[in-house]
LUMKOLDREN-647944 format. One line per 10 residues: number of its first residue (from 1); for each residue x, y, z of N, C-alpha, C, O, CB. Coordinates in steps of 0.1 Angstrom, whole numbers, plus 2048, in hexadecimal, padded with zeros to 3 digits. Glycine has a CB too. Layout:
<recs>
NUM) X Y Z X Y Z X Y Z X Y Z X Y Z | ...;
</recs>
This chain:
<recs>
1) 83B 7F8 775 83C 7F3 782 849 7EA 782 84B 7E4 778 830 7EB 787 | 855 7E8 792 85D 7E4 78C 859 7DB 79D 854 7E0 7A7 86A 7EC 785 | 85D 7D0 79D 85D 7C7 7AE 86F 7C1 7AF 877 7BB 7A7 84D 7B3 7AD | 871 7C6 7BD 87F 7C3 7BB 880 7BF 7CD 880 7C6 7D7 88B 7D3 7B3 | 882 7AF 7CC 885 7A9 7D9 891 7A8 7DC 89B 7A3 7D6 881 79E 7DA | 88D 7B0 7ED 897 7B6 7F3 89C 7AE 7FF 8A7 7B0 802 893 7C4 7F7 | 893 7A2 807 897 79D 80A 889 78E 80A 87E 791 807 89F 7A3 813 | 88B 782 80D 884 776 80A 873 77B 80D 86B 776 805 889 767 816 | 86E 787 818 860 78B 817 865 79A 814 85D 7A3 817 855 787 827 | 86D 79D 810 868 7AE 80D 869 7B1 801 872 7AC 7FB 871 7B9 812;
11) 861 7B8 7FA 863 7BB 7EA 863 7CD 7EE 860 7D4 7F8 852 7B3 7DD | 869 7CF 7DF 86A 7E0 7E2 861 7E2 7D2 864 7DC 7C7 880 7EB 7E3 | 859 7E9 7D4 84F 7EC 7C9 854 7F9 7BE 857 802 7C6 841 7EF 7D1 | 855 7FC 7B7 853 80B 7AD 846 80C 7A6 841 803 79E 85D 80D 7A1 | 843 817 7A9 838 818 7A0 837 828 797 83F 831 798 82B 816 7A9 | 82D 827 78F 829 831 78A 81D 836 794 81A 82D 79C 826 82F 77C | 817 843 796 810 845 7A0 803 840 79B 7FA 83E 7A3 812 852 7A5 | 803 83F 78B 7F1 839 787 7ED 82B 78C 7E3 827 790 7ED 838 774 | 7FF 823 789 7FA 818 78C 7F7 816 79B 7EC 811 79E 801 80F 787 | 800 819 7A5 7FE 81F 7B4 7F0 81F 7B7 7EC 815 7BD 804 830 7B6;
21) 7E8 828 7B3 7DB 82F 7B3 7CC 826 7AD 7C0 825 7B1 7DD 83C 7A8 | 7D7 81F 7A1 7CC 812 7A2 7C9 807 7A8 7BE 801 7A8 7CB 80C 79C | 7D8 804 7B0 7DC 7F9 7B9 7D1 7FC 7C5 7C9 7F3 7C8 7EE 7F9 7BD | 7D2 80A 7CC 7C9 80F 7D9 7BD 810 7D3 7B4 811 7DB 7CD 81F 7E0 | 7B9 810 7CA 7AA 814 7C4 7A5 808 7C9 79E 806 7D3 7A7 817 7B2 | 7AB 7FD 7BE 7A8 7F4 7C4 7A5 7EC 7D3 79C 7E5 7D6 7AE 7F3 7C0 | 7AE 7EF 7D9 7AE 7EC 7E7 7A5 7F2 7EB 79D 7EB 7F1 7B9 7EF 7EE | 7A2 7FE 7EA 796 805 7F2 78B 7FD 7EE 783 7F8 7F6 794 816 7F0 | 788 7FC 7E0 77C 7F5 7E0 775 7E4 7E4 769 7E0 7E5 77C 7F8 7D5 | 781 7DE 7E5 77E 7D4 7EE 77C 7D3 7FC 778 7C9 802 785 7CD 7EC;
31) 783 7E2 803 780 7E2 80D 771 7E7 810 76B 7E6 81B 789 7E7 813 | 76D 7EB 806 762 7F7 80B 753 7EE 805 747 7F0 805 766 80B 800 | 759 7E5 801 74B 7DE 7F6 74E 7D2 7F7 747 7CB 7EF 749 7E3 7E3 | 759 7CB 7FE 75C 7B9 7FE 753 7B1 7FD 74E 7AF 808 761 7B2 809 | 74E 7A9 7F1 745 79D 7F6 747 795 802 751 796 808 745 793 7EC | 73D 78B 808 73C 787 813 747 778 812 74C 771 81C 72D 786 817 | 749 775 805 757 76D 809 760 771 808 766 767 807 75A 764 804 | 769 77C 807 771 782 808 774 787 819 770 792 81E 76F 78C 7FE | 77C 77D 81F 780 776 82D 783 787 833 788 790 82D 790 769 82D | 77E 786 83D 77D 797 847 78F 795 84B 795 79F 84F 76F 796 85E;
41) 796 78A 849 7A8 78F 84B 7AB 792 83F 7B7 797 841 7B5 783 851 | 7A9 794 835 7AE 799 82A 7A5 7A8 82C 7AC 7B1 827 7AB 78F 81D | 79D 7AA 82F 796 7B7 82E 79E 7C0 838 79E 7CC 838 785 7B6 831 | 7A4 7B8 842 7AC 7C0 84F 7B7 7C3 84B 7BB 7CE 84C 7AD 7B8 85C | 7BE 7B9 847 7CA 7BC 83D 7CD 7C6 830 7D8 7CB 82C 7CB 7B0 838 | 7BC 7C6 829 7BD 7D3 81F 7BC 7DE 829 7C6 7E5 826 7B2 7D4 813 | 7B5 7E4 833 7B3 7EC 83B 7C1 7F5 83F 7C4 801 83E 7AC 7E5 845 | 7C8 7E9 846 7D5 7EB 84A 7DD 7F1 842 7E3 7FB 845 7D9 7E0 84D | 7E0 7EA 834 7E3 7F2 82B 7E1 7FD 826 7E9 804 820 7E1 7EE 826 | 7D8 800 827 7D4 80F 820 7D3 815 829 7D0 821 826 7C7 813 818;
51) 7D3 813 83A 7DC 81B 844 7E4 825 845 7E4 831 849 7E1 817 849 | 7ED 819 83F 7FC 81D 83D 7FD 823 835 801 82F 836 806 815 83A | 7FA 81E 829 7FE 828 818 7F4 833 81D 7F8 83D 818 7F8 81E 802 | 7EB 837 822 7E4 846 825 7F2 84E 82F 7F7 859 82C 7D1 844 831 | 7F3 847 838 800 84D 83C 80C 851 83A 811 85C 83E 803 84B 840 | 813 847 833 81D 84B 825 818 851 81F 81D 84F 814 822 840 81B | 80E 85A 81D 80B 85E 80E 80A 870 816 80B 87B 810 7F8 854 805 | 807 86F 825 808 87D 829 817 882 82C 81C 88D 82A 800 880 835 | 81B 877 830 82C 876 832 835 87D 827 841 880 829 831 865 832 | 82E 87F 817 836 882 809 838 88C 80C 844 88F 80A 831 881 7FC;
61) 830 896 811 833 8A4 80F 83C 8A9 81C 83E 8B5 81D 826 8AC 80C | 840 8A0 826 84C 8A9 831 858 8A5 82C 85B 89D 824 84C 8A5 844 | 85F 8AE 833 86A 8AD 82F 86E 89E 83A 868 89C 844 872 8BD 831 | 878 897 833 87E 88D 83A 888 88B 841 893 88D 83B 87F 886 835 | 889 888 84F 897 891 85B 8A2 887 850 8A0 87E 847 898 88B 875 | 8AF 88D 855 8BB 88B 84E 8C0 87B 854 8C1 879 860 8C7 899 851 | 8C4 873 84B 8C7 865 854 8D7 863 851 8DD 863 846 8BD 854 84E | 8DB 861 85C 8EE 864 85C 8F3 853 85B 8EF 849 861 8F6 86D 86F | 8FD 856 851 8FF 847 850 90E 846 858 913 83B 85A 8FE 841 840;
</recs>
């Protein structure tokens, strides 16, 4: 895994896809099984997350339009 800040809140991540896969494993399972102190904005926040990366993750296989610089 490599973390490379891109700007003061953005980090750009690399991964390998196992570790990827354990990172969401994870995540799913706190969303799906959270103890009751584990604050419902963090559970909204993992939610949100795995939104997105479910959507990025159907996004891999189109092709990507051409961006003109």
């Amino acid at each position: 895994m490599e973390l490379e800040r891109i700007r003061p809140l953005v980090l750009r991540g690399t991964f390998h896809a196992y570790e990827l896969a354990a990172l969401v494993a994870a995540a799913r399972y706190v969303v799906e099984s959270a103890p009751a102190e584990v604050p419902a904005e963090a559970v909204d926040q993992l939610n949100r997350l795995l939104a997105d990366y479910d959507q990025q993750l159907s996004n891999l296989g189109r092709p990507q339009p051409e961006r003109h610089h």
